[in-house]
C-alpha positions as a Markdown table, in Angstrom:
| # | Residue | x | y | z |
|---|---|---|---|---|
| 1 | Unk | 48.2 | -100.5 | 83.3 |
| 2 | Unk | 50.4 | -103.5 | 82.6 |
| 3 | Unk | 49.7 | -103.9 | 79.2 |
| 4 | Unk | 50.7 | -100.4 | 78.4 |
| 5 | Unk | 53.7 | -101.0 | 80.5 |
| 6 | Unk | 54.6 | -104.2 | 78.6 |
| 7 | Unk | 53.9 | -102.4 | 75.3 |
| 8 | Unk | 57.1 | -100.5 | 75.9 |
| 9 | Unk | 59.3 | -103.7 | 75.3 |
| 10 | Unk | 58.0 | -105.0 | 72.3 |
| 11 | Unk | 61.1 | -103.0 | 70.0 |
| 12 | Unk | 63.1 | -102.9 | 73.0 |
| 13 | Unk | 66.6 | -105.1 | 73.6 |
| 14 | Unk | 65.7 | -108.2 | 75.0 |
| 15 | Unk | 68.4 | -107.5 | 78.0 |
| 16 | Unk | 66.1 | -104.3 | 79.1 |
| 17 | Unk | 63.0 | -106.8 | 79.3 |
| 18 | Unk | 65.2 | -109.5 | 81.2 |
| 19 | Unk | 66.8 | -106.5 | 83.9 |
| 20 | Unk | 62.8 | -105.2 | 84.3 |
| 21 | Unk | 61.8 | -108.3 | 84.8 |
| 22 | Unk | 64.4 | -109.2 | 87.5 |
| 23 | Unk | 63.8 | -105.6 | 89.3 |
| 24 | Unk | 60.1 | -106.3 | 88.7 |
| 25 | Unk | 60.6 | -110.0 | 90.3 |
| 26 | Unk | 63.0 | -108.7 | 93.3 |
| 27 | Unk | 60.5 | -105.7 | 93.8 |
| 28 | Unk | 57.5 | -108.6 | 93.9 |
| 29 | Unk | 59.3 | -110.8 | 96.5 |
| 30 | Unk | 60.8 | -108.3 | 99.0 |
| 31 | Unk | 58.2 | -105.9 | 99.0 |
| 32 | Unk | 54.9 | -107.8 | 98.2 |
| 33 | Unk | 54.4 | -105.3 | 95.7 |
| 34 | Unk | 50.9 | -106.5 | 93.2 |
| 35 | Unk | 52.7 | -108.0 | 89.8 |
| 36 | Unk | 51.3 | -110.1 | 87.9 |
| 37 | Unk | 52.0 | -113.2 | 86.7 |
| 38 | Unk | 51.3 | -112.4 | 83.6 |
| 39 | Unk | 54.0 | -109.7 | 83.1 |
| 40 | Unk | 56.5 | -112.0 | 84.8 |
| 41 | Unk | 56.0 | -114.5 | 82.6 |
| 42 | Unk | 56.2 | -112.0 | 79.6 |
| 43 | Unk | 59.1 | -110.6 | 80.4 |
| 44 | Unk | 60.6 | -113.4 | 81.4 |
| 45 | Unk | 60.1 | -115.2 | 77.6 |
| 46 | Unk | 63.0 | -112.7 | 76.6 |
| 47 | Unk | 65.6 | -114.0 | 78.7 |
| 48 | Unk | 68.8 | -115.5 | 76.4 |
| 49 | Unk | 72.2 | -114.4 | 77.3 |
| 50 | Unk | 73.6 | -113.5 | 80.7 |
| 51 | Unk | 73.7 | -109.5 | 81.1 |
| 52 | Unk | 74.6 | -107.4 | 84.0 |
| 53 | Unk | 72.6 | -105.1 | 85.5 |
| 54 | Unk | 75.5 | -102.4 | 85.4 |
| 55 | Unk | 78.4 | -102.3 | 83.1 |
| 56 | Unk | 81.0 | -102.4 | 85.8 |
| 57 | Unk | 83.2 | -105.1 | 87.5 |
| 58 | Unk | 81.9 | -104.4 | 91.2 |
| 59 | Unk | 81.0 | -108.3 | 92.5 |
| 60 | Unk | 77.7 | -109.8 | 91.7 |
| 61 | Unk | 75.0 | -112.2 | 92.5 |
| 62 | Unk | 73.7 | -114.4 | 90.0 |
| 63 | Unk | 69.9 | -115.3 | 89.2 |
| 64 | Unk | 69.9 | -118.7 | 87.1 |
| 65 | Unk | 66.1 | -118.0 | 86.9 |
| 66 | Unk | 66.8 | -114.0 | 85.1 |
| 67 | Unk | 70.7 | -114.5 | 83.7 |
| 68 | Unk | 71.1 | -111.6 | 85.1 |
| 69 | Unk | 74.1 | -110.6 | 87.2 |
| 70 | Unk | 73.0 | -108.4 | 90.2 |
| 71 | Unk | 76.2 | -106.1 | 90.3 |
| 72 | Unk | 74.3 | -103.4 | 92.4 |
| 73 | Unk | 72.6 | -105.4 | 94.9 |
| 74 | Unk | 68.7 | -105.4 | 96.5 |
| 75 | Unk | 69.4 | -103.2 | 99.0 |
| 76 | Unk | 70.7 | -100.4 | 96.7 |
| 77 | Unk | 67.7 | -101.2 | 94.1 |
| 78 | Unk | 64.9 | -101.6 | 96.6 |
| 79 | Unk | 66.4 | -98.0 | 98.3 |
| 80 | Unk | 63.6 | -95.4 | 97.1 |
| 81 | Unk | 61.2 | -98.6 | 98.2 |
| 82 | Unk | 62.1 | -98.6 | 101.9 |
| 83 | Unk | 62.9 | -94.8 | 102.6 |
């Protein structure tokens, strides 16, 4: 249920709802997994600040659309999805 799900990030950080909404967004195009709009959009009303999705200095990719700097990568995210 995506309503509970988003219920979860109502007292969260707003960087947890703009790194599940990247992951969600990644997961939606690559894998054609069913989100909805609707979360997307939800989540994505919390993006402000750049944030990485680790704390590390490996290299990253940046999404102007999530601020978010991919320092892990699809492949390693998207893993458990492909196996």
């Amino acid at each position: 249920n995506w309503d509970e799900f988003l219920k979860y990030f109502e007292k969260a950080p707003k960087s947890l709802s703009q790194k599940a909404g990247y992951i969600l967004n990644l997961m939606k195009k690559e894998t054609n997994y069913k989100v909805s709009n609707h979360i997307i959009k939800q989540l994505k009303s919390k993006v402000k600040c750049p944030v990485k999705l680790e704390n590390n200095s490996k290299p990253s990719i940046y999404s102007r659309e999530w601020k978010v700097q991919d320092n892990i990568g699809k492949k390693i995210i998207l893993a458990w999805w492909y196996q």
